[in-house]
C-alpha positions in Angstrom: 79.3 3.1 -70.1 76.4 0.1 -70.2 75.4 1.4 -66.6 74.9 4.8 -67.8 73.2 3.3 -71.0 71.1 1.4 -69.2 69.9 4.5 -66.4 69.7 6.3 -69.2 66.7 3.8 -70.5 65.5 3.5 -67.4 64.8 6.2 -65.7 62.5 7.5 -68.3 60.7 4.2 -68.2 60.4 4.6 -64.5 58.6 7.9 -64.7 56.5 7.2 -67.4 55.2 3.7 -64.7 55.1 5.7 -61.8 52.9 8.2 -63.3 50.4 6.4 -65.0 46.8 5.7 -63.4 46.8 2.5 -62.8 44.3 1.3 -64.5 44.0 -1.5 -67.2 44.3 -1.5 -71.3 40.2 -2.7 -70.8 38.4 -0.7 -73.2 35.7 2.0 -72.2 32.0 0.5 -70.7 29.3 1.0 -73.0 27.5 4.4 -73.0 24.7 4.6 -70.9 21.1 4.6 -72.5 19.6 8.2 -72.8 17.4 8.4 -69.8 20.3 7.4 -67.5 21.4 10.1 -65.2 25.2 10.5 -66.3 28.0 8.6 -64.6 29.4 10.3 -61.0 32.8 12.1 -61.6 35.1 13.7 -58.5 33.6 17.2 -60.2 30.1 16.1 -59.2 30.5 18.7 -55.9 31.9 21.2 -57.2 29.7 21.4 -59.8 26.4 21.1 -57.3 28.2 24.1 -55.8 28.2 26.1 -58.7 24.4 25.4 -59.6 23.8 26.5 -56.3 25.4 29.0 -56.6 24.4 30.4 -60.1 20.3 30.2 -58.4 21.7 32.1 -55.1 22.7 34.4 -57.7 19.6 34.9 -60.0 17.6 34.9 -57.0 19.6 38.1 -55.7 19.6 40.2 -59.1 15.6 39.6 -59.2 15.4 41.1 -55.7 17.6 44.1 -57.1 15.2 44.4 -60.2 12.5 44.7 -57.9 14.0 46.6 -55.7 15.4 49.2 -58.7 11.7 49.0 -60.1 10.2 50.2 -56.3 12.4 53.4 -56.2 11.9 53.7 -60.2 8.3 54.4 -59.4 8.9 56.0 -55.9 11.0 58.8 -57.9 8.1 59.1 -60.2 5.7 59.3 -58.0 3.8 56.3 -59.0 1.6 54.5 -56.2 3.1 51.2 -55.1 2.0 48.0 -57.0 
C-alpha cells in the first residue's frame, strides 16, 4: 500500500515537472522605455501577415468603391471624372 501511496504522489508531481516551461523563478525584465519597439514574440509573423493582409484588403474595397462609383455615373449618364 506505500507503493501505491507513493505513485499516487508521484505521478501528479511528475506531470506537473514535465509540463512546465522550463524556465527559472527570475522575476520579469524591466519594461522597456516608451520609444522602444516592443519585445519579439513567436506571433510577430503571423501578425505581419495579418497587417498585410488587412492593407491587401482596404486596398481591394477602394478599387470596388471606385469601380461602384464608375458605373454609378455610367447609369446616370454622367461624363467620366
Amino acid at each position: 500500500m506505500d507503493v501505491l501511496k507513493l505513485l499516487t504522489a508521484a505521478l501528479p508531481l511528475s506531470f506537473i515537472l514535465g509540463c512546465s516551461s522550463g524556465q527559472s523563478g527570475a522575476p520579469p525584465a524591466a519594461p522597456a522605455p516608451s520609444g522602444a519597439a516592443p519585445p519579439k514574440t513567436v506571433f510577430d509573423p503571423l501578425t505581419q501577415q495579418l497587417e498585410r493582409a488587412r492593407g491587401v484588403q482596404d486596398t481591394v474595397d477602394r478599387n470596388t468603391d471606385d469601380t461602384r462609383k464608375a458605373v454609378d455615373n455610367q447609369e446616370r449618364g454622367d461624363n467620366p471624372p
